[in-house]
N, C-alpha and C positions, 0 to 999 in steps of 0.2 A: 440817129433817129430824127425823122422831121414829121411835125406836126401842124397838120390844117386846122385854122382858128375859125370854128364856128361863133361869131359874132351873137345873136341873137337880137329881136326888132328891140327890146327892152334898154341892152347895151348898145345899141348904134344910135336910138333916139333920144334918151335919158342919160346912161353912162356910162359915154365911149373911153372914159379915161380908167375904168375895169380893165375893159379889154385891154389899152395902151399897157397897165400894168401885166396882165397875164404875157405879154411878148415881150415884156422888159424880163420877165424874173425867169419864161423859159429862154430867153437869149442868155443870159447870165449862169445859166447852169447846162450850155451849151449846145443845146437845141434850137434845131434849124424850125422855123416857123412861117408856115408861108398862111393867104387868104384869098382862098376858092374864091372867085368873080362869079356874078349870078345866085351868091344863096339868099334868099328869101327865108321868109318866118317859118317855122317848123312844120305847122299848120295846127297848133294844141287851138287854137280860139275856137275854129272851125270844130275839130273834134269835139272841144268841149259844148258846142250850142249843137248837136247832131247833126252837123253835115257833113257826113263820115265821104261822099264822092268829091267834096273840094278838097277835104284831109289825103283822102289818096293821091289825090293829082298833087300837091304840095311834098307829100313825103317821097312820089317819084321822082319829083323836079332834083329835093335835097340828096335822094340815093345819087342820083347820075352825077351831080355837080360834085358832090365827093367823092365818086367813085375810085380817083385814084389817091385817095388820101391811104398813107399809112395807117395813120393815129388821127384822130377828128377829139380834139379838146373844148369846152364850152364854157365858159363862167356858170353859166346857171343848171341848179340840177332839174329845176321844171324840165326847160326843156330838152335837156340829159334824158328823160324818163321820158317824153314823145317818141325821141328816136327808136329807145332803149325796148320801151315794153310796149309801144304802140304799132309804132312801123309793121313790126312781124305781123302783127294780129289784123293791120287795118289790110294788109298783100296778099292773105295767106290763101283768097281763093287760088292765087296763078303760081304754080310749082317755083318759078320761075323768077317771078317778083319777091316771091317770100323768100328764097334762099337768099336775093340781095339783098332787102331787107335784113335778115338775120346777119348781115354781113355787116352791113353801114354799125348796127347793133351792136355788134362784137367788138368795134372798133372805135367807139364812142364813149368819153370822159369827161365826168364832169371837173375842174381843174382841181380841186383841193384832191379828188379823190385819184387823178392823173399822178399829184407829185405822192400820195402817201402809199397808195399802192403799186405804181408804176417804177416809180423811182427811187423811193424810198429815200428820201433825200433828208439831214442831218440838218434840222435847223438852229443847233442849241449855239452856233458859231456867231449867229447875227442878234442885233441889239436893235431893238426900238429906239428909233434917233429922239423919242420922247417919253416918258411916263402917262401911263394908263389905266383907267380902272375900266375892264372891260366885262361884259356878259355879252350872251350868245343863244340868235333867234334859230331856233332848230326847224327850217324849214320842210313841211309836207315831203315834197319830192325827193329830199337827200333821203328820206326812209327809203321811198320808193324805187331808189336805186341801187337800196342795200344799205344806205350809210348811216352809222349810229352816230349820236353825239359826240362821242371818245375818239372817231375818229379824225374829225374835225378840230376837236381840242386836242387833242395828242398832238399836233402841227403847232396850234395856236399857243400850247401852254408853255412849248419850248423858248419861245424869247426874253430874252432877258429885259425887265424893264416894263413889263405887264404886268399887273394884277388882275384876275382874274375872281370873279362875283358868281356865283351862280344862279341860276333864274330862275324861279317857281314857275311851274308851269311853261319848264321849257319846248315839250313836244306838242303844245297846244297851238293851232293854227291862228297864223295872225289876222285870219277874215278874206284874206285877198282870192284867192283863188281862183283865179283867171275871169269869166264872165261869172262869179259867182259875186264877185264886187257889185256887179254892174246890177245882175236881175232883184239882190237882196240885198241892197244898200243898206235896209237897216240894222238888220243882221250883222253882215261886214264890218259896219260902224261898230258895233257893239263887241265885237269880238277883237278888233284892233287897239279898241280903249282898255280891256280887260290886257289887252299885252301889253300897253302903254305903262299901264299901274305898275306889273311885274316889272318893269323893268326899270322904271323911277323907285322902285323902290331897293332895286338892288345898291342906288349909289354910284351907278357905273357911269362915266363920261363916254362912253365908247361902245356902242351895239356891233358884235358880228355877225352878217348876215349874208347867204351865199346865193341870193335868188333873187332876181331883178324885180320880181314882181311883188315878195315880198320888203323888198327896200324899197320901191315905191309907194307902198301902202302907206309902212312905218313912219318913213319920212314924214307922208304927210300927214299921219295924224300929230305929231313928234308938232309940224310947224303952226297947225291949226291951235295947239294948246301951249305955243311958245317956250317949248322944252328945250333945252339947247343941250342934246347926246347928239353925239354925232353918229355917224350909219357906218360903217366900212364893211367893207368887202376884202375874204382873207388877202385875193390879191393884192389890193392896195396896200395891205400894211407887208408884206411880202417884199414888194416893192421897196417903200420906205427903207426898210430894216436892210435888205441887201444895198442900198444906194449909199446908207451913213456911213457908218464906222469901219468896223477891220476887217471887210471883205473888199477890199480895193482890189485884190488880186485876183478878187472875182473868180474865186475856186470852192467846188463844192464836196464834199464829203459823202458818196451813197452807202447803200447798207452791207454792200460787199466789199470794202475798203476804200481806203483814200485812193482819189484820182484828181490830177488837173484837166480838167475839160477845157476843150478847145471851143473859141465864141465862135458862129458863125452868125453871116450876114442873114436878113429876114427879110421877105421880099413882101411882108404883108403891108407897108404901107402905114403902117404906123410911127415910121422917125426912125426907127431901130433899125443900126447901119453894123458897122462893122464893130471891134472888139475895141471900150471906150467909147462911142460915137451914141447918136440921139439919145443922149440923157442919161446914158445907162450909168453915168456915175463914175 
């Protein structure tokens, strides 16, 4: 299997070291990862302030540049669900555009939701190289693309070495929502403070959150009020937990039996070389 890593403008300008992690932890459980040249932002900004003819010219550029991806993987489920539930609907005048559309569509994952339903991949093998008290921001768009909170925790609750908190008011939006930030700042403020609370109050040192947009928000309310939780991203601790302890042998376990996977090389430019090589541990 090889998979094209849709970066997104969020993780290339903010937090390329998401990404770096999603091609360290699919290299490690033997998948070829490569990084289409020419992808641009989704076009969700566009879509979302009504200018649905920049959104198509954006979502044609994204069809072609991926055109020959297998699997198309993304860190973020926002813009997981542009691809997913927009693309069709923004093409669907031209017979022709929409079928590719519904293709790009078909073939598009958001990463958590890549390794639990794709792969189904056994994490209970790996250990958090540290102790945790964690809770978890259930972002908008993972609904949007079908995904319940359980399916995100059912990955996350498997390591060992986690404590897990859970959050009041965990499917309530943390404010950010793409230009909804921007046009209803006070709004937004007040909606990111109300999630701020939840989740100072769980206790937790450690927020899991799968949407670049929403971890930009939180962060910064988090720095504004000098809160010191830290934000990750399942990648990252993915990462972490395969790099520590007893998977040196860098073998994964799927749901249809044990198998040694083979590493290949990743030509997306992120360090990730061959089997052992950029960091992988």
């Amino acid at each position: 299997m090889r998979v094209s890593l849709f970066v997104t403008c969020l993780s290339d300008l903010y937090f390329p070291e998401v990404a770096e992690s999603v091609v360290r932890v699919l290299h490690r459980l033997g998948i070829a990862c490569d990084f289409p040249a020419g992808q641009t932002c989704c076009g969700q900004p566009a879509l979302n302030s009504g200018y649905l003819d920049e959104a198509r010219t954006v979502a044609r550029r994204m069809i072609d540049v991926f055109a020959d991806a297998e699997t198309v993987v993304t860190p973020s489920g926002s813009c997981c669900a542009t691809v997913r539930e927009y693309f069709p609907h923004l093409l669907k005048a031209d017979p022709a555009e929409h079928r590719r559309a519904q293709a790009m569509a078909a073939k598009t994952f958001e990463f958590t939701e890549f390794l639990q339903k794709r792969l189904k991949v056994d994490w209970s093998r790996w250990d958090l190289p540290y102790s945790a008290v964690a809770t978890f921001h259930y972002s908008c768009h993972n609904r949007g693309i079908g995904m319940s909170p359980d399916d995100i925790l059912g990955l996350v609750r498997q390591f060992r070495g986690l404590k897990y908190r859970s959050l009041v008011k965990t499917e309530q939006c943390c404010g950010f929502g793409g230009t909804f930030a921007v046009k209803f700042g006070e709004i937004s403020g007040a909606m990111v403070q109300d999630k701020i609370a939840c989740v100072k109050a769980t206790g937790a040192d450690t927020l899991i959150c799968n949407d670049g947009g929403c971890t930009l928000n939180i962060i910064g309310a988090l720095h504004r009020e000098g809160v010191n939780i830290q934000v990750k991203h399942v990648a990252s601790m993915l990462d972490e937990a395969m790099k520590a302890g007893n998977n040196r042998q860098l073998y994964a376990r799927r749901a249809d039996g044990p198998a040694t996977v083979p590493l290949h090389s990743c030509s997306c430019g992120h360090g990730v070389t061959a089997a052992g090589g950029g960091g992988a541990g």
